[in-house]
C-alpha positions in Angstrom: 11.3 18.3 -21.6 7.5 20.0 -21.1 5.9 16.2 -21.6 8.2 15.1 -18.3 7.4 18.3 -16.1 3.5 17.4 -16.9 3.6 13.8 -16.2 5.6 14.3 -13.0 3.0 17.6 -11.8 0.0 15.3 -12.9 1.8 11.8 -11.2 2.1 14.4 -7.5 -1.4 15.5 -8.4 -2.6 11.8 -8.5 -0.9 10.8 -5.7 -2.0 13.9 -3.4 -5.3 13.1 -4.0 -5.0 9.6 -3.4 -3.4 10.3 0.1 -6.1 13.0 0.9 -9.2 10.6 0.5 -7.2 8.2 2.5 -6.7 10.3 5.6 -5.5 8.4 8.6 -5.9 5.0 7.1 -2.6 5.0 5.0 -0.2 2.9 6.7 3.6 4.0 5.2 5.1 2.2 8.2 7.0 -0.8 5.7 7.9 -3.9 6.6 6.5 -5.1 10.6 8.6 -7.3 13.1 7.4 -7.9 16.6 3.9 -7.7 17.6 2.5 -5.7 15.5 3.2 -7.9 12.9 -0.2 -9.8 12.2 1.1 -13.7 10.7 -2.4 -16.0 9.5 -1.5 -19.4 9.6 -2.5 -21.1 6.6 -5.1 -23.6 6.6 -4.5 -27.0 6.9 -4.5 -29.3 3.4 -7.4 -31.5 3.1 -6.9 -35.1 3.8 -9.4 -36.3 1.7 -8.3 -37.9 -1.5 
């Protein structure tokens, strides 16, 4: 039981210290629709056989 209260206070410690050096530039917003969605059309297939 002590081996899965450690892994889960080390796993939060990880993942606070993750989101701290990330500041402002984590985006936990999910999935986009609309236009904030950004699409990149793929590029076209060479014709050249």
């Amino acid at each position: 039981m002590w081996k899965i209260a450690l892994g889960f206070v080390l796993f939060a410690a990880l993942s606070l210290y993750v989101i701290m050096q990330a500041g402002d530039k984590v985006d936990m917003s999910g999935e986009k629709h609309g236009a904030e969605a950004v699409h990149v059309p793929e590029a076209p297939a060479s014709a050249a056989k």
